[in-house]
N, C-alpha and C positions, 0 to 999 in steps of 0.2 A: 532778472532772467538774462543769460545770454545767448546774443544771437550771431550769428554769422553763416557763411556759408565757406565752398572753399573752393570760392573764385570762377566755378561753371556754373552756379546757383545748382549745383545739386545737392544735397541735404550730407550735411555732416553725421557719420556713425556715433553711436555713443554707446562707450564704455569707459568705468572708471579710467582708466587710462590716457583716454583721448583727451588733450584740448578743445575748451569748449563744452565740458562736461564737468555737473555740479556733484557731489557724492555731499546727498545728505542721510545721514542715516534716521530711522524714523525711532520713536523713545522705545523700541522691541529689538532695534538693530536689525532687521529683517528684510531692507530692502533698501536698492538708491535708487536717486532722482536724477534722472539724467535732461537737462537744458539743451539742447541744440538746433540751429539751424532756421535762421529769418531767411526765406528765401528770397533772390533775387528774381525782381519784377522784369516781363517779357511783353514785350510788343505782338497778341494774338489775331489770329483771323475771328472774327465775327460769327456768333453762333458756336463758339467752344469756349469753356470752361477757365479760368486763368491756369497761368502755371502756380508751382508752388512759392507763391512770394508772400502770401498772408496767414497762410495754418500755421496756427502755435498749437503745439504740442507738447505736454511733459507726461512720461508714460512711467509707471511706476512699477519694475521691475522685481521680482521674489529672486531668491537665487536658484541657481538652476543648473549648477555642478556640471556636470558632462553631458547637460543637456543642449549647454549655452556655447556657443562661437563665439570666434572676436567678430561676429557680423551682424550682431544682436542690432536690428535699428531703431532710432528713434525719431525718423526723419521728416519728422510734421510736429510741430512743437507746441503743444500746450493739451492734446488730447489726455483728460486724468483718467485712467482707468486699473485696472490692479490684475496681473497677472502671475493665477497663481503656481507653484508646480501641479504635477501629476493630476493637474484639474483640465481636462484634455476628452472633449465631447466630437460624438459623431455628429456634428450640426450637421457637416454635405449628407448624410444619409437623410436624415428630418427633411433637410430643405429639397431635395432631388427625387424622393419618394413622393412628387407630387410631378402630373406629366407635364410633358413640355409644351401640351396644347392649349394646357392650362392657363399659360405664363402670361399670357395677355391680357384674360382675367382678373391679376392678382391685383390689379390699382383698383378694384369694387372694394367700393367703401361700406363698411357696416357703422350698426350702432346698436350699443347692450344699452337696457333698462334694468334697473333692479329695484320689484315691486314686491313686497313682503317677503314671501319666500318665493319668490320666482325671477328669472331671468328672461327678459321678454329681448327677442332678433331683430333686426330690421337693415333691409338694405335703405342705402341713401341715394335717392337720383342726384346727380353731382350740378344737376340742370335746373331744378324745380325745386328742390332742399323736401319734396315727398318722401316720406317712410312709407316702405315695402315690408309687411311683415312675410319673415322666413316660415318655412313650416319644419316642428310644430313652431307657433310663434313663439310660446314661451316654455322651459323647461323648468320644473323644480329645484330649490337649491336650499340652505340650510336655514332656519330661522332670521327674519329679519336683517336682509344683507343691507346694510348702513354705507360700504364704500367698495369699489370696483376699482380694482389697477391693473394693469399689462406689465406682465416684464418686459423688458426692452425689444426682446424680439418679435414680443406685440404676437406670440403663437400661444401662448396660455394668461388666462385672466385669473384674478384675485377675488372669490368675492368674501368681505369682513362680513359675519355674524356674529349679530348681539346676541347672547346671552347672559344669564341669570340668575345660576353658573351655565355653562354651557356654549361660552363661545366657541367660535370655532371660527376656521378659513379654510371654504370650497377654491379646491384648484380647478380651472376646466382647459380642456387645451380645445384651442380654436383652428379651424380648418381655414384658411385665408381667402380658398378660391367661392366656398360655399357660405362660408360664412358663420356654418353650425358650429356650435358650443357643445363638448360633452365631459361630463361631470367626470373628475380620475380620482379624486381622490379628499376627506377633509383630515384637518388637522383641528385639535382642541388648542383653547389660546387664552390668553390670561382676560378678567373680565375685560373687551374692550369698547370704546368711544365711538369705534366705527373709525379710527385714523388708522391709515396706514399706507407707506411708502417704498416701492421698490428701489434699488439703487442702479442709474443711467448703468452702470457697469453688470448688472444682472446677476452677481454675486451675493448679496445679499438682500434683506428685508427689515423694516421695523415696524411696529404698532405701538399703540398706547394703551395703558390699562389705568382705570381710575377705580378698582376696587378689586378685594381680596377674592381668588379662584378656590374653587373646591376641584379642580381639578386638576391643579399643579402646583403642588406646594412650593413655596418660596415667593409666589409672585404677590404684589402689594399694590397698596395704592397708590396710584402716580406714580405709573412705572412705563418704564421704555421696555419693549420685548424686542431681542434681537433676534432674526432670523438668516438661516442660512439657506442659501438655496440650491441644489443637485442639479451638477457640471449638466446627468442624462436628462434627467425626468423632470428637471426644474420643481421639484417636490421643496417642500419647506419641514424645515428642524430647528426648533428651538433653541438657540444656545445660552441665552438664560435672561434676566430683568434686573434691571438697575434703576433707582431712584429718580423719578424727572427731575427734582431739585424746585418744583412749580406745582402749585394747586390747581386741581381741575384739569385736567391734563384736556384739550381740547384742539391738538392740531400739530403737525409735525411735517418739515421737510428737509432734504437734504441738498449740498451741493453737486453738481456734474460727473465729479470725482470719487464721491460718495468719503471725502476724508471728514464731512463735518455735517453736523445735525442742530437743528432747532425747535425746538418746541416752546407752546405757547400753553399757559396755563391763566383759564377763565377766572380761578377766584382765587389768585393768589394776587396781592397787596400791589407796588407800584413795579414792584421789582416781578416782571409776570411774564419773560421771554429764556429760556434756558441757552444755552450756547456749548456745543460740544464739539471738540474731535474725536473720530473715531480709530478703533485701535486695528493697526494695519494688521496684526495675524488675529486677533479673536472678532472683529468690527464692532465691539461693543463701547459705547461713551463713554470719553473721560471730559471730564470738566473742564473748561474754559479757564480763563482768570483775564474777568471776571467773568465767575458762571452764570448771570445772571445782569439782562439789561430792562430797560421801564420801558412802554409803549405812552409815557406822558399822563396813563390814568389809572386809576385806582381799581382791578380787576379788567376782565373783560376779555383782552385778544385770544381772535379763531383765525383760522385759515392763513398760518406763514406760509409765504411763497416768495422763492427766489425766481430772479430774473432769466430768461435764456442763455444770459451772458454772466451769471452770480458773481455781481456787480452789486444788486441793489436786492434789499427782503420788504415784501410789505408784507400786515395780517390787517386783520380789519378788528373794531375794537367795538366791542356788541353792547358797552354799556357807556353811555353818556357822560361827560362834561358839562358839569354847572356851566351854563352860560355860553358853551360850545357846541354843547351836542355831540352825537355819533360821527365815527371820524375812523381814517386809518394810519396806521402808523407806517413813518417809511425810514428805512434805514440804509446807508451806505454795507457792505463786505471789504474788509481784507483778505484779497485772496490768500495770502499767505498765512495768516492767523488763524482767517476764520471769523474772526471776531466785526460786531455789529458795530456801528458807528449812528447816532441819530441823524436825520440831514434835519435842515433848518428852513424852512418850519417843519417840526417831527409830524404832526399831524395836519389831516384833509380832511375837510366835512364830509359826511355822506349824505344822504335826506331821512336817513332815518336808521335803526340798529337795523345792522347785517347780520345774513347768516350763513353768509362765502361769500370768499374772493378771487376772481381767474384771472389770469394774465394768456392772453391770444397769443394763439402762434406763431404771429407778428413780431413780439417780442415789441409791441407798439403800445399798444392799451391793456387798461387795467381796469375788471369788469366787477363790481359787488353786488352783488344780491341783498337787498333790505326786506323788514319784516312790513312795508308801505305797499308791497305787492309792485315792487320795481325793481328795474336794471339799471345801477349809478354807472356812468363810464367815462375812462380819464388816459388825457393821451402822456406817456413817461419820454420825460426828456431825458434821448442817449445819453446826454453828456452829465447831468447834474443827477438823475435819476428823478425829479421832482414831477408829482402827479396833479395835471390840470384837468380842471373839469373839459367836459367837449361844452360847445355851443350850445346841443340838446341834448340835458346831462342824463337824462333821466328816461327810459321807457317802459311801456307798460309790462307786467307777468302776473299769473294765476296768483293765487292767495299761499303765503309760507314758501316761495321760493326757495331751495334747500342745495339744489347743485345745478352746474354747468359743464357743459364742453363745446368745444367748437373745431370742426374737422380742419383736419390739416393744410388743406388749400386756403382757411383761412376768409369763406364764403359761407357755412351755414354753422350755426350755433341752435343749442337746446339747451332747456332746461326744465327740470325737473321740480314740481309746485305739490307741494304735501297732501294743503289742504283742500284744492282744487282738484286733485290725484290726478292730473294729467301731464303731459309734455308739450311743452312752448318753445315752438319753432322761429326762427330769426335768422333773415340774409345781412350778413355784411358787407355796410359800404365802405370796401377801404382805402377809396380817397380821401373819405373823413371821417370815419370809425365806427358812424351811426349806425345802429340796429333799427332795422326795420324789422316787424312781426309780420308771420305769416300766417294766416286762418286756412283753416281751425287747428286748436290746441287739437295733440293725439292723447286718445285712454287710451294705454299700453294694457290694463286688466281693471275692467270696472268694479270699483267696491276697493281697491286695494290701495294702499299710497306709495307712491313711487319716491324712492330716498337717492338713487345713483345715477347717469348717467354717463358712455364711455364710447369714444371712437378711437380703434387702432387706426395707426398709420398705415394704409395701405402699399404707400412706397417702401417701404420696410423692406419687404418680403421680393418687390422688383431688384431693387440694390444687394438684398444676397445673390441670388440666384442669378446675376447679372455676372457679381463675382465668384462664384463658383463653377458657372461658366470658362470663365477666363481660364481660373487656375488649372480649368483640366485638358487647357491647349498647350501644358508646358509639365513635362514628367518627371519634373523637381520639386513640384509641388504637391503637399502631402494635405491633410485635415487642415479645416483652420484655426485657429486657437479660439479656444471658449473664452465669451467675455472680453474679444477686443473689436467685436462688432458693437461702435458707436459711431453717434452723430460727430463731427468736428463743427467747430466755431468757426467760419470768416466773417470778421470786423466789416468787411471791405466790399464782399462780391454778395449782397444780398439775395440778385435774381439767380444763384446756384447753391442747392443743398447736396452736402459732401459728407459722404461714410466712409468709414476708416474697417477692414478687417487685418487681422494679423492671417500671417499660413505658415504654417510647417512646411520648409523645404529639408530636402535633401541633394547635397554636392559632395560627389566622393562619400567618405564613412561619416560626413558633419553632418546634424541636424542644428539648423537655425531657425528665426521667425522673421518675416521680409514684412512689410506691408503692403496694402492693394489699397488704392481710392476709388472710390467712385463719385461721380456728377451727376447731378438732375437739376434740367434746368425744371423751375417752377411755373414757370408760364408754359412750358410744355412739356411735362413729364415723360413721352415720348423720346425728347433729347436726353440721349446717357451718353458716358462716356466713363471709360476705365484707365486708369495708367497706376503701375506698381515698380516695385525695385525689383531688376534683375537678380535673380537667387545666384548666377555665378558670379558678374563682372558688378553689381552693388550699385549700380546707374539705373536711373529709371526711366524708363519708355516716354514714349510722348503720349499727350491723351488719344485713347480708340475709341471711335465710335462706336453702341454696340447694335449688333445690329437688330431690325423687327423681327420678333421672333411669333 
C-alpha cells in the first residue's frame, strides 16, 4: 500500500492521474483502486478525537463519466467499500423523517429473538442487562426463522426461513427510536441452512442452500445464493447460485470489503473450507486457487468468522479428533488474496462439540458455544492471532446452546438455548473477558424454541443523523452516497469509534463526492465530533463538536 501525505498531513486526492495512486484494475475491468494518504500524527487537546494520522482507507470506485471531478476523494485510506453509479438513495429523507426530539433517544438499545415463527422485542436496560418486552412483544413472521441479520444501517432486519420447499426471507424495517419491527415484504429463496450474511458495504447479500428448491429452478445442493440489495427499499433480488465447491454447506462469511467469501462445509472430507472472491459488477464467487483449505479434520467446521480487523478466520470444528477432541480452527488472511493461511498450532481444544462461534465487539475474545451446555472463551492475540483459553474457560448455559450476541458497548451478552427454550443473560468483565450469568434465564414465548438472537447498533443511527446534520449547514452539499456509510478501522485510537459517509456536493456546474467523519468516544457516546473536506478549497475542517441536541 502507499502512503504519504503532502506535507500539511492533509490527505492526498486520488485519481488515476495523481501520485500516490494505485490503478488496479479488477478481472471485469470495471473499476480502480486508488491508495492514498498515511496521515501525519498531531499533538491534540484531550477529550477530542486524533487527527487523521491512522485511517487506512482504500475506496473502490465504478466509473462514473460526467458524474465524476478531478476531486473525487479518497482521503482516509483502507475503508473497502464499492460505489456504484446511478445507485444514489434518499437516505437524508429515511434518516430526517424521524423528529429531532427524538434524537436523544436513538442510543436505546433493543434486542430481536427469533422463536419459531415469531419475532419476539425487547428493550435492554444499558444498566442491569434487564429485557423490557415492547408491545405487541412478539410479531409473526415466516416459518422457522433459523438466522436474523441487520444491514449495515441496522434500519431493516433479515429474518432466514426454513423451509421444505418454501424457504423464504422476511425483510422488516425497524424504527430505531421505538424499537418496533414491521413486516414489508418476503422473498422465496433456495432451500436454506439458516446461513446468511449481509455485506459491511450494504450492497449486497448471500445465503447457503444445501438442497434442491421447487421454487426456483436452477438452485442445487451446496449452493451460495447471491443477493442484491435495493439502493431505496433495501429489498433483496436474487441474482442467481453458484456451486459451494463443499459438502454440507454449514456457515458463511465475508470480508469488510465484501471482495471475498468463505464458507465451511460440515461433511465434506479434510479439504472442508471454500475460499472466494467476489465478482466486482455481478458479486457472485469466483474460485480461489486454491479453492479449498483443511480445518486439520476429517468433516465438521460451522461458524467461519472473520476478525474486526480480517486479519485472522476462525470456525469451530463440530466433530472430534482421535485423541484430540473438539477444537477450532484458526487461520491467518491475506488481505490482498484473500486467501487462508493455517496458523501454527491450527487447532484449539474446546470442552466439548460446538454449535457457534462469536467474536465480541472487542475484537478481544472468542466465544463457542458447546453441545456440554457451556460458554468456552479465549482471549486472541492482536499480533499472532492465536486463541488462549481465559483462566475460567468455561461457563455455564441452558441445554443446546444455538446463538449469541453481545451489544455494542461490549457489557451484556445473550444467548439463545433450544432445548431449554429460553434466553441466557451474561455481563461482561472486560478487564478479563469472564462472563458472568445473570438469573433468571428469559422465555421470550413459552412452548416455542428460540433459534436467533440480534442487537443493532444503536450508535448507528446517532452518527447519521449527526452527519446529516452537518451537511445541511453548508449549500454544497447534496444527498449522500448510498453504501459509503461505514465503520473505519483505527489500529491505534481504540477508545474512538469512526464512521465514514460520502456526500454529493455541488461547486459551480461540478458534482463530486467529499467525505465526512465522524467520532464517538466509547466511554461516552455523548462525546461526538464531526470534521469533512471542504467541497470547494479540498482541505478539511478541524474536528466539531456536535452539539446535545
Amino acid at each position: 500500500m502507499l502512503t504519504g501525505t503532502n506535507g500539511g498531513g492533509l490527505p492526498l486526492p486520488c485519481s488515476p492521474d495523481k501520485e500516490g495512486c494505485v490503478t488496479a484494475w479488477s478481472r471485469e475491468g470495471a473499476g480502480h483502486r486508488c491508495n492514498a494518504g498515511r496521515f501525519q500524527r498531531q499533538t491534540l487537546p484531550l477529550g477530542k478525537p486524533p487527527e487523521r494520522n491512522s485511517f487506512n482507507v482504500s475506496t473502490i470506485f465504478e466509473k462514473e463519466s460526467a458524474m465524476r471531478s478531478h476531486t473525487i476523494p479518497s482521503s482516509i485510506v483502507r475503508l473497502l467499500l464499492r460505489w456504484y453509479v446511478q445507485q444514489w438513495v434518499a437516505l437524508s429523507l429515511l434518516l430526517l423523517s424521524y423528529p429531532a426530539t427524538a434524537l436523544a433517544d436513538a442510543a436505546t438499545t433493543f434486542v430481536y429473538v427469533a422463536a419459531h415463527n415469531r419475532m419476539c422485542q425487547y428493550q435492554l436496560n444499558l444498566l442491569t442487562g434487564v429485557l423490557t418486552p415492547l408491545s405487541p412483544p412478539c410479531v409473526t413472521v415466516g416459518k422457522g426463522p433459523m438466522t436474523l441479520v441487520a444491514h449495515p444501517g441496522e434500519r431493516s432486519l433479515y429474518a432466514v426461513n426454513w423451509g421444505n420447499p418454501g424457504a423464504s426471507i422476511t425483510r422488516f424495517e425497524r424504527d430505531p427510536v421505538s424499537g418496533q419491527i414491521t413486516e414489508k415484504e418476503t422473498r422465496t429463496a433456495p432451500l436454506l441452512t439458516g446461513s446468511m450474511v449481509v455485506c459491511p458495504t450494504g450492497r449486497r447479500a448471500y445465503s447457503l442452500s444445501n438442497g434442491a428448491s421447487a421454487d426456483l429452478p436452477g438452485a442445487y445442493d451446496n449452493s451460495i445464493g447471491t443477493w442484491d440489495i435495493h439502493p431505496d427499499t433495501l429489498a433483496l433480488t436474487l441474482v442467481g447460485t453458484d456451486n459451494a465447491g463443499v459438502s454440507g454447506v454449514s456457515g458463511l462469511d465475508v470480508d469488510t470489503s465484501c471482495q471475498f467469501l468463505y464458507v465451511t462445509g460440515q461433511h465434506s472430507d479434510t479439504l472442508n473450507v471454500a475460499q472466494f472472491s467476489l465478482s466486482l459488477q455481478t458479486g457472485r464467487p469466483v474460485r480461489l486457487t486454491p479453492p479449498t483449505v483443511s480445518t486439520g479434520i476429517s468433516s465438521g467446521p460451522i461458524s467461519p468468522r472473520l476478525d474486526a480487523d480480517d486479519k485472522f478466520v476462525y470456525m469451530a470444528n463440530s466433530y472430534a479428533v482421535k485423541g484430540f477432541g473438539w477444537s477450532v480452527a484458526q487461520f491467518s488472511r491475506d488481505p490482498e488474496t484473500g486467501r487462508l493461511t493455517p496458523l501454527n498450532p491450527l487447532l484449539v481444544q474446546t470442552p466439548q462439540n460446538p454449535t457457534a462461534l462469536y467474536i465480541d465487539p472487542s475484537n478481544e475474545y472468542v466465544r463457542v458455544l458447546t453441545y456440554n451446555n457451556s460458554i468456552a472463551s479465549y482471549r486472541k492475540d492482536s499480533r499472532t492471532g492465536e486463541l488462549r483459553s481465559l483462566h475460567l474457560p468455561t461457563v455455564q448455559t441452558g441445554r443446546n446452546p444455538w446463538a449469541m450476541t453481545i451489544d455494542s458497548s461490549n457489557t451484556f451478552g445473550f444467548v439463545v438455548t433450544r432445548s431449554s427454550a429460553n434466553v441466557w443473560r451474561y455481563r461482561l468483565e472486560n478487564q478479563n473477558g469472564q462472563l458472568t450469568v445473570l438469573d433468571p434465564p428469559l422465555t421470550p414465548t413459552p412452548g416455542w424454541l428460540p433459534t436467533n438472537v440480534i442487537i443493532p447498533d444503536p450508535h448507528v443511527f446517532q452518527a447519521e443523523r449527526d452527519m446529516l446534520g452537518q451537511a445541511a449547514k453548508d449549500p454544497h452539499f447534496r444527498s449522500p452516497r448510498y453504501g459509503t456509510f461505514a465503520r473505519l478501522r483505527d489500529d491505534e485510537h481504540h477508545e474512538w469509534e469512526f464512521r465514514l459517509m460520502g456526500f454529493t456536493v455541488a461547486v459551480g456546474q461540478a458534482l463530486s463526492t467529499v467525505p465526512m467523519v465522524h467520532a464517538t468516544n466509547k466511554a461516552n457516546p455523548g462525546l461526538r465530533f464531526i470534521q469533512h473536506e471542504e467541497p470547494v478549497t479540498g482541505k478539511w475542517t478541524a474536528w466539531e463538536q456536535v452539539s446535545a441536541r
